[in-house]
C-alpha positions as CSV (number, residue, x, y, z in Angstrom):
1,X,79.1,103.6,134.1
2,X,75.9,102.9,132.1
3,X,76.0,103.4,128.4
4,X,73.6,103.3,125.8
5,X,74.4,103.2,121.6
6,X,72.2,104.2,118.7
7,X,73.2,104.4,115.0
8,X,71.4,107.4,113.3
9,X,71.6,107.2,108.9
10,X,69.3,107.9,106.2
11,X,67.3,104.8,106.7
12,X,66.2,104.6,110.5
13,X,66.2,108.0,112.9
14,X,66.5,106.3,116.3
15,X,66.5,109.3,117.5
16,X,62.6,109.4,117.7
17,X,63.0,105.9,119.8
18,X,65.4,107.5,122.3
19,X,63.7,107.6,125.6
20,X,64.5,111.1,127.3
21,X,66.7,110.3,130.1
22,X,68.4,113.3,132.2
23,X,70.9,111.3,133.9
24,X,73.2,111.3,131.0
25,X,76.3,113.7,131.0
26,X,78.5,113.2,127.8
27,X,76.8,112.3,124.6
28,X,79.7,111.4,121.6
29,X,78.5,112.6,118.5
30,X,80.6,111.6,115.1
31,X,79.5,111.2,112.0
32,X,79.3,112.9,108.2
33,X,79.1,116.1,106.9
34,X,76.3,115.3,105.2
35,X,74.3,114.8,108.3
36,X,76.1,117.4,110.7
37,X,74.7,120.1,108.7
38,X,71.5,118.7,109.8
39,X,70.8,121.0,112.8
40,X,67.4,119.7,113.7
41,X,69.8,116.5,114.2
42,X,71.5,118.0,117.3
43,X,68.0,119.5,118.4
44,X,66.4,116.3,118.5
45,X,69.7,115.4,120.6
46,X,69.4,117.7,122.9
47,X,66.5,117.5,124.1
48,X,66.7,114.0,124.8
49,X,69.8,114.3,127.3
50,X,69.6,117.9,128.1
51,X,71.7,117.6,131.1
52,X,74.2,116.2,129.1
53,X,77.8,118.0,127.2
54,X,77.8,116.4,123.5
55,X,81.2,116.2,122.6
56,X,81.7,115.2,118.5
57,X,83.0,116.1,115.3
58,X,82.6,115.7,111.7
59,X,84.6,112.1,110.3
60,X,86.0,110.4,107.6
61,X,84.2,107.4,108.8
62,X,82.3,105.9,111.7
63,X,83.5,103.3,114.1
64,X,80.2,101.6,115.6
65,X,81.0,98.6,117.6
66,X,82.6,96.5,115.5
67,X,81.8,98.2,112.3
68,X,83.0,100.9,110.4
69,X,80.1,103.0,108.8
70,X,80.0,105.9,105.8
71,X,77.3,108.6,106.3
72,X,75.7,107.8,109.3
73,X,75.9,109.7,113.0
74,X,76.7,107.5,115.5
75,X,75.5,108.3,118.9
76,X,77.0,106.9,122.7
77,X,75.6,108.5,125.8
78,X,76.9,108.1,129.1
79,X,76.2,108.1,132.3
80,X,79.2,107.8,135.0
81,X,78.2,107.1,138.9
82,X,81.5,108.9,140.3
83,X,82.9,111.5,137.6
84,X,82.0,115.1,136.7
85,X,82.7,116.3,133.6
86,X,83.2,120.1,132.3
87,X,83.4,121.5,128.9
88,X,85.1,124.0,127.2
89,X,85.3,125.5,123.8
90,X,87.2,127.7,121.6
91,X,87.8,128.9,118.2
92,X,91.2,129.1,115.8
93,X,90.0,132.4,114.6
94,X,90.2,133.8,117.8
95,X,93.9,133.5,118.5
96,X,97.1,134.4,116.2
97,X,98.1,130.5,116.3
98,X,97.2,127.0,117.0
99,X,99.2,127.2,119.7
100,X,97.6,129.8,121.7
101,X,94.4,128.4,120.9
102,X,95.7,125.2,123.2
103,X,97.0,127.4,125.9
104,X,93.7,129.1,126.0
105,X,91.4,126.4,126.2
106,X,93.6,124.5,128.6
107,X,94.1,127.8,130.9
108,X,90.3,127.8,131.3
109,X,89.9,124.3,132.6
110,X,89.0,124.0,136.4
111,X,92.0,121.9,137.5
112,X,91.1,120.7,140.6
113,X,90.8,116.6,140.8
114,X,91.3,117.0,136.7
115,X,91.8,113.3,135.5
116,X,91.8,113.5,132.0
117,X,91.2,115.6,128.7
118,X,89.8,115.0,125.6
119,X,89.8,117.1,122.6
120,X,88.3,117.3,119.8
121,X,89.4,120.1,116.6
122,X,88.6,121.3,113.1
123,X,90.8,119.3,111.0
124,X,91.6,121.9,108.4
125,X,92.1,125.1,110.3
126,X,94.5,123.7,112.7
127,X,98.3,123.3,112.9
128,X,98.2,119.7,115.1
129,X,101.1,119.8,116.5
130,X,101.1,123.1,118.1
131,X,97.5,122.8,119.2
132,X,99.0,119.5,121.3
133,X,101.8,120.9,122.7
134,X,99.8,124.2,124.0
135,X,97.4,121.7,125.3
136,X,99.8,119.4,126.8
137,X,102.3,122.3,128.0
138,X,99.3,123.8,130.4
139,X,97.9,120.9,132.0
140,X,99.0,119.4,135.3
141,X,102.0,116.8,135.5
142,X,99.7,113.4,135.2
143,X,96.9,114.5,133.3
144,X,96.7,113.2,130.4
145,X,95.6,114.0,126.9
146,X,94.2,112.6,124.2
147,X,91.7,113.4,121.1
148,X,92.0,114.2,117.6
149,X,91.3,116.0,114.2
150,X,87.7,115.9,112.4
151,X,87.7,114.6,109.0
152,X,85.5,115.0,105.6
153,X,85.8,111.9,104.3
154,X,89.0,112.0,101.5
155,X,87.5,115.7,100.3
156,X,89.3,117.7,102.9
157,X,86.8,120.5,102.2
158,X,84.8,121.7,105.6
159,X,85.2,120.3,109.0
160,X,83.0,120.6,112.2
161,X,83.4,120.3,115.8
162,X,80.1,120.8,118.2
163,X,79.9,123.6,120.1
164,X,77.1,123.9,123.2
165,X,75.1,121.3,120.1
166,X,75.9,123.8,117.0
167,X,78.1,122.3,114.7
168,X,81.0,125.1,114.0
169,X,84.1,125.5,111.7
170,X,87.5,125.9,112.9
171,X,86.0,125.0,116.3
172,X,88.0,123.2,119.1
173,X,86.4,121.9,122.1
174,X,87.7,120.1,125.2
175,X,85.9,117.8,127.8
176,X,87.4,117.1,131.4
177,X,86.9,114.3,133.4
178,X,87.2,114.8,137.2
179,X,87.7,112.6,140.0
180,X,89.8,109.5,141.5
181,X,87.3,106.8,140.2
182,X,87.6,107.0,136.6
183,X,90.1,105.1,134.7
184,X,91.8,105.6,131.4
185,X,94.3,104.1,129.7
186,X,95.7,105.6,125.9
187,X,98.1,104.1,123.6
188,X,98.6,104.9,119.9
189,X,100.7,102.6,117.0
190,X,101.0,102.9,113.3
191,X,102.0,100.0,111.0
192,X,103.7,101.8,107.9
193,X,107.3,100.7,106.0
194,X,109.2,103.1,105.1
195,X,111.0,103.7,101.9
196,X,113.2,105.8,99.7
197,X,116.0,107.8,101.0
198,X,115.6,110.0,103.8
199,X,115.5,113.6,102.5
200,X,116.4,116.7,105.0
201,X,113.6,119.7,105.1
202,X,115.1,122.5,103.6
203,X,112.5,125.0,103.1
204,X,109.3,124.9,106.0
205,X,107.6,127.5,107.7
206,X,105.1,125.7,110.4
207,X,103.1,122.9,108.6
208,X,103.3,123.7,105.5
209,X,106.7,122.1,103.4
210,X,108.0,123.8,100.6
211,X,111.1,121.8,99.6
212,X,113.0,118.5,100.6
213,X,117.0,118.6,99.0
214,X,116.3,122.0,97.5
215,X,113.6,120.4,95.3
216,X,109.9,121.2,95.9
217,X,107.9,118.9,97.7
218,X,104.7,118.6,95.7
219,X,106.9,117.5,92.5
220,X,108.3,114.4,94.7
221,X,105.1,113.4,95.7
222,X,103.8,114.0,92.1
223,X,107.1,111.5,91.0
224,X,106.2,108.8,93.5
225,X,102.4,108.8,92.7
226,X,102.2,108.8,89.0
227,X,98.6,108.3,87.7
228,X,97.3,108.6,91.0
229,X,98.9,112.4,91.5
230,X,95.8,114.2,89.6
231,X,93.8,112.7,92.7
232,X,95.9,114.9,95.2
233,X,95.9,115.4,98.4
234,X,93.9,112.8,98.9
235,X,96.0,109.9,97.2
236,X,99.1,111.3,99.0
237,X,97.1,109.8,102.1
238,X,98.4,106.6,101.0
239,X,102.3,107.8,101.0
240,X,102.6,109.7,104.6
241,X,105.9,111.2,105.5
242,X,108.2,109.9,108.4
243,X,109.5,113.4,110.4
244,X,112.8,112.5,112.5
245,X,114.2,115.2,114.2
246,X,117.8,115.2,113.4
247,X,119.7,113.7,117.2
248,X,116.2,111.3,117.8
249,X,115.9,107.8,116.6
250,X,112.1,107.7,117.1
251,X,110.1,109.5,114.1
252,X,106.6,110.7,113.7
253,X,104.0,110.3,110.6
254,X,102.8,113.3,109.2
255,X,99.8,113.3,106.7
256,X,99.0,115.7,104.2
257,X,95.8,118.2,104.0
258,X,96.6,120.6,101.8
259,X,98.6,121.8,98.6
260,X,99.2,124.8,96.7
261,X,100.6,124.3,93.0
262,X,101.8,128.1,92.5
263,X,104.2,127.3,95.4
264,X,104.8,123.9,95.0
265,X,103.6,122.8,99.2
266,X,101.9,120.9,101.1
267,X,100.5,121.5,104.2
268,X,100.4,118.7,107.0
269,X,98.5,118.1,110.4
270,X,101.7,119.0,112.3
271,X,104.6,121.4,112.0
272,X,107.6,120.2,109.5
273,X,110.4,122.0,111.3
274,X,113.3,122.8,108.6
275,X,116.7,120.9,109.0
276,X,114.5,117.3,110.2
277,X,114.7,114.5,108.0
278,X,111.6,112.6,106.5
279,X,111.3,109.4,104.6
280,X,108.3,108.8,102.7
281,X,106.0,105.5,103.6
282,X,103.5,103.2,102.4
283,X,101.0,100.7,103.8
284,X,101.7,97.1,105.2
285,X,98.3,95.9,105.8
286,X,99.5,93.3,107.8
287,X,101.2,95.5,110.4
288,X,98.6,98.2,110.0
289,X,96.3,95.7,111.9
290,X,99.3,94.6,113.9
291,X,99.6,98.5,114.9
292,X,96.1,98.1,116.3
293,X,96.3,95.1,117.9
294,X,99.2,96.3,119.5
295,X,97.9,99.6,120.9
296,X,94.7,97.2,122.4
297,X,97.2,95.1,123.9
298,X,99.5,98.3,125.7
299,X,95.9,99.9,127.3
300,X,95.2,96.5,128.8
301,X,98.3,96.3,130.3
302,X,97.2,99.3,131.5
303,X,94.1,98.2,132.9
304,X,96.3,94.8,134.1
305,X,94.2,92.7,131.6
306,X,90.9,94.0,133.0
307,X,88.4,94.6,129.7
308,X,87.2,98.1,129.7
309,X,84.0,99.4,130.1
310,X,84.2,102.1,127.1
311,X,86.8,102.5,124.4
312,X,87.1,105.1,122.0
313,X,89.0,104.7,118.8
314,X,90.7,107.4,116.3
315,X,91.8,105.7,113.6
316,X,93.2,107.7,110.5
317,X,92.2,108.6,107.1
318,X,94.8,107.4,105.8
319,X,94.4,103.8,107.3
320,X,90.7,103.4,105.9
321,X,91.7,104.1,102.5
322,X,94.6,101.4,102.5
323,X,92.6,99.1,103.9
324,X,89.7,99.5,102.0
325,X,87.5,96.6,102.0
326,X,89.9,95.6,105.1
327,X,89.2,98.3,107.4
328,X,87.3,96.2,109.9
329,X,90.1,93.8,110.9
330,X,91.9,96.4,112.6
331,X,88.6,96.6,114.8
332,X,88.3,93.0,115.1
333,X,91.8,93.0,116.0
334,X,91.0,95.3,119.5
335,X,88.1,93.6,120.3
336,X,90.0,90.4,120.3
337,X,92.1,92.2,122.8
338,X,89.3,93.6,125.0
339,X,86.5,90.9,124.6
340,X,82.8,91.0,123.9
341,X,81.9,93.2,126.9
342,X,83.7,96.6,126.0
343,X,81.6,99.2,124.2
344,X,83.8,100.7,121.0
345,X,82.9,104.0,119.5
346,X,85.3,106.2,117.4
347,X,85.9,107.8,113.6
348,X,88.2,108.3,111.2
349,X,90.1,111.1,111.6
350,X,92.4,113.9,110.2
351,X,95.0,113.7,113.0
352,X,94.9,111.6,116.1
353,X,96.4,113.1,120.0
354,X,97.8,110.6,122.1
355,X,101.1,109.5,123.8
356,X,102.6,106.4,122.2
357,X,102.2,105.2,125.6
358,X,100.6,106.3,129.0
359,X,104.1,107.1,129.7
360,X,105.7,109.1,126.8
361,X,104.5,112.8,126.4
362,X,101.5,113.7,124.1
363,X,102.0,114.1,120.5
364,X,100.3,114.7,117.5
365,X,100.4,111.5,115.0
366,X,99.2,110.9,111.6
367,X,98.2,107.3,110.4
368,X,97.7,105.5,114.2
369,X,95.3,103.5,115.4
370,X,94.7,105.4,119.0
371,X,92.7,104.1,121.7
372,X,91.3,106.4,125.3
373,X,89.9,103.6,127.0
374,X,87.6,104.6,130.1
375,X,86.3,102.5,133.4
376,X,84.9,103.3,137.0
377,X,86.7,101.5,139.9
């Protein structure tokens, strides 16, 4: 696997500097809104690897090597000696649900010697959760699956995913990787406490949650936020919501996108089936870059302590906001893991699409750290 990196922002374009090379098959592309709706951006792209499927999104930051970035478009091309890659895309407004959508998309795949998916979605558009499990439930036993949601920053306005180099709303696209020699491992942790008592859903219909106890939701989260509720949705990114099905021990973190104050709701990334139980959370900063650590240290198992060759991370919104001036230990804390030799790329995201483990079946989560890490044998 050869890779090369360049970090396009409003101060260099190494985009002129790239040397046309037709070898390369998958370009990642994330970066702001601000530059995706610079089409003559994905032009330029283009016709540098034009053999090449670019796979990206729009972000809520970039993750560059060991940095995180604001307003930039970061750009990793590869170039794999033993795996094929095919491309598919789709779009939410083509299908009654999210979950058609994911059936669809995943029907259309060639699934002969598939290895692995990766998928990429509009963050706004799309109910998560559904999208996964139409995904998931269509794909041959042992290929696995993992991606996430594009972000806007904290504006939750307009999202993008490319499509054949256009960047389009309410897109979703998909990228297979074929053959026995690549490699990937996946793993995903959080890092939140929760708090407060745990409150049964009793008014839902998909993602969106009218009322926890017979109260409406957005009047809680307006109680527990104070000052900081005339900033909503975004501040409710700091105070995520457990979801525990009632018989299960294990929860998972839903994140808001949405409200609507003549109905007193929230929508979230995922569904919010009525009759589960949620807790509200807040940020340990400590075990947020624990949560990364830890997901680093499950994919190496993986890889029996070998460092990968490429890793991509899909951190959340959430996470970036909490950690602030922070948000680079939780890189520093994989690379500590992997070592100098790994190549990291990745963004901040709306949603992240990953099994807790290589193991456990593919969810939807809100507020991981998740890492696809990818080598040749």
């Amino acid at each position: 696997m050869k890779i090369n990196q360049y970090l396009y922002d409003s101060k260099t374009n190494p985009i002129e500097g790239i040397i046309q090379n037709l070898n390369i098959q998958l370009v990642f592309l994330f970066g702001s809104r601000d530059v995706f709706e610079k089409k003559e951006v994905f032009k330029n792209i283009k016709e540098k690897f034009p053999n090449a499927f670019l796979f990206g999104c729009t972000t809520s930051g970039e993750i560059f090597q060991n940095s995180v970035y604001d307003s930039t478009l970061t750009i990793t091309a590869i170039q794999f000696e033993h795996t094929s890659i095919r491309q598919i895309s789709t779009n939410l407004n083509l299908w009654k649900n999210s979950f058609e959508a994911g059936k669809s998309i995943a029907n259309a795949l060639d699934k002969t010697d598939l290895s692995h998916v990766l998928v990429l979605s509009d963050g706004l558009l799309v109910n998560g959760s559904e999208l996964t499990l139409g995904l998931s439930a269509n794909l041959p036993i042992g290929v696995g699956l993992t991606g996430g949601l594009s972000g806007d920053a904290a504006l939750f306005q307009k999202t993008y995913v490319l499509v054949e180099g256009e960047p389009v709303q309410g897109a979703i696209s998909v990228i297979g990787l074929y053959g026995e020699q690549i490699k990937i491992g996946c793993a995903s942790m959080g890092g939140w406490d929760i708090f407060g008592p745990e409150r049964r859903i009793t008014k839902s219909k998909g993602n969106i949650l009218y009322e926890l106890d017979g109260e409406p939701v957005l009047d809680l989260y307006k109680k527990y936020l104070g000052d900081a509720a005339k900033d909503l949705p975004g501040s409710a990114l700091r105070f995520p919501l457990n979801l525990r099905i009632e018989g299960s021990d294990v929860g998972v973190v839903r994140t808001i996108l949405g409200m609507n104050e003549e109905e007193g709701s929230l929508t979230f990334a995922g569904d919010m089936p009525e009759g589960a139980f949620t807790n509200l959370m807040k940020a340990n900063y400590d075990r947020l870059v624990d949560g990364a650590f830890g997901a680093a240290k499950m994919t190496s198992k993986r890889n029996k302590d070998k460092s990968p060759e490429l890793a991509l991370l899909i951190s959340c919104v959430g996470r970036k906001l909490v950690l602030d001036q922070r948000v680079e230990e939780e890189i520093e804390a994989i690379r500590e893991v992997y070592g100098d030799n790994t190549v990291f790329t990745g963004f901040y995201s709306y949603g992240e699409i990953s099994p807790f483990t290589p193991e456990a079946k593919c969810e939807l989560h809100n507020q991981t750290m998740t890492i696809t890490t990818f080598s040749e044998k």
